[in-house]
C-alpha positions as CSV (number, residue, x, y, z in Angstrom):
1,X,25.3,6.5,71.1
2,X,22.1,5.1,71.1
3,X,20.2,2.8,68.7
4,X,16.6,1.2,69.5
5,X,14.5,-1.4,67.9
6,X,10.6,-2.1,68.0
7,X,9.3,-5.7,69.1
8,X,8.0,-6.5,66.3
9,X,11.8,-5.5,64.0
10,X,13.6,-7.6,66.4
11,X,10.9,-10.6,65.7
12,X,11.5,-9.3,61.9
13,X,15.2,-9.3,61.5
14,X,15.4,-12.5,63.8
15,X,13.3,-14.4,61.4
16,X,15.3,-12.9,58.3
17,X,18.6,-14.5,60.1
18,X,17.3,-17.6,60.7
19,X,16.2,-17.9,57.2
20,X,19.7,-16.9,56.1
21,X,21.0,-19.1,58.4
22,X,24.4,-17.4,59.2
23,X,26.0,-13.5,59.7
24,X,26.5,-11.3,62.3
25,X,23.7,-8.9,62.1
26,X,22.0,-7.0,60.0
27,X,24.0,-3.1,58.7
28,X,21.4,-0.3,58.8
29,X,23.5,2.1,57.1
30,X,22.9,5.7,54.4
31,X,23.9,6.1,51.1
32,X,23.8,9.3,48.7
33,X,20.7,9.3,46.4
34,X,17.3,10.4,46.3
35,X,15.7,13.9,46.2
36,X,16.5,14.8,49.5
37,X,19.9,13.2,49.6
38,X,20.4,10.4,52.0
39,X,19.0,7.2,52.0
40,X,18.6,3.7,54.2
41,X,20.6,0.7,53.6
42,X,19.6,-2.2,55.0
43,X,21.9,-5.1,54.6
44,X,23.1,-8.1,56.6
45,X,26.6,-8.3,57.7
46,X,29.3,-11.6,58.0
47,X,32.1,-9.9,59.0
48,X,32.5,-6.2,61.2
49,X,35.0,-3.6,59.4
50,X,37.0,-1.5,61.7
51,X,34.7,2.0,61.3
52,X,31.6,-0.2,62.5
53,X,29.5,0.2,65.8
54,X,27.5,-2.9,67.1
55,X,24.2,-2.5,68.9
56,X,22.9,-5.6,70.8
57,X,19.4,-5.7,71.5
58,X,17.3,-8.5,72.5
59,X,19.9,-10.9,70.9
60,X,20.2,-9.0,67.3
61,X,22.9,-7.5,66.2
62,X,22.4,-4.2,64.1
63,X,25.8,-2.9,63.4
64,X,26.4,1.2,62.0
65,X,29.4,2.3,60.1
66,X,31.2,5.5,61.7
67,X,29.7,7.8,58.4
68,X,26.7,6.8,59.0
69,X,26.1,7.0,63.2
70,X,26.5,10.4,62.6
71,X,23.1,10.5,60.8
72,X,21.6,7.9,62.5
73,X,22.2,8.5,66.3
74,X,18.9,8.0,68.4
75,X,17.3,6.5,65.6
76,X,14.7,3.9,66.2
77,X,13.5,1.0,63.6
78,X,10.3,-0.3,63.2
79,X,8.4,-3.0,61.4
80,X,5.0,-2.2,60.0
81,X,2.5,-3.7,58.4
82,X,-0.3,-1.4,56.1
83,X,-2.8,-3.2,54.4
84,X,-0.9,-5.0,52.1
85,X,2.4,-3.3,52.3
86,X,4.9,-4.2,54.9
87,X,8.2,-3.3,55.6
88,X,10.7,-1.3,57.9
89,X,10.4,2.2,58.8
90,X,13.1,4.5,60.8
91,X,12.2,6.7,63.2
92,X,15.1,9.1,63.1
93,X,15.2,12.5,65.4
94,X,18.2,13.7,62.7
95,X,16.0,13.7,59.8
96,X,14.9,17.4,59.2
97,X,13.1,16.4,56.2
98,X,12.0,13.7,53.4
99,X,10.6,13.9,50.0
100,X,7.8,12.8,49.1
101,X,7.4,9.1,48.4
102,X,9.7,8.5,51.7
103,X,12.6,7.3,49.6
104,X,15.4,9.6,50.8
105,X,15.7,11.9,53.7
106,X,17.9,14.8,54.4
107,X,19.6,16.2,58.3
């Protein structure tokens, strides 16, 4: 199983922990919703449960629940900035489609 990260979403989520100032890592994860049907969750994590996966890369900790690594295998997450939006984008070969504002994705 494989799970990558750019340069700058390591700097990203690093400077997100060390403003939190404690937790494991940060849970990239899907939900349900949208018009395509699935969804990204990011959220950070203080304790593992016993379905997750941890990824370490370059000292950050992203951590995938079983359901969800089935989605997300290969994925790749980025951190980009557009003007004078920013935010984190997935790069997922999974993902066979998304609607239209980007919200939700379907496999």
């Amino acid at each position: 199983m494989s799970v990558t990260m750019t340069a700058a979403a390591n700097e990203r989520v690093k400077s997100f922990m060390a403003n939190r100032g404690k937790g494991l890592g940060l849970r990239l994860g899907i939900k349900t919703t949208g018009c395509s049907g699935l969804a990204y969750v990011l959220e950070f994590v203080d304790e593992l449960n016993e379905d997750d996966e941890m990824f370490s890369i370059d000292d950050v900790n992203i951590i995938i629940d079983a359901k969800s690594l089935v989605y997300l295998e290969g994925i790749e997450l980025d951190f980009v900035k557009e003007g004078l939006n920013e935010g984190f984008k997935f790069i997922n070969p999974n993902a066979k489609g998304e609607c239209g504002c980007g919200e939700s994705f379907n496999v």
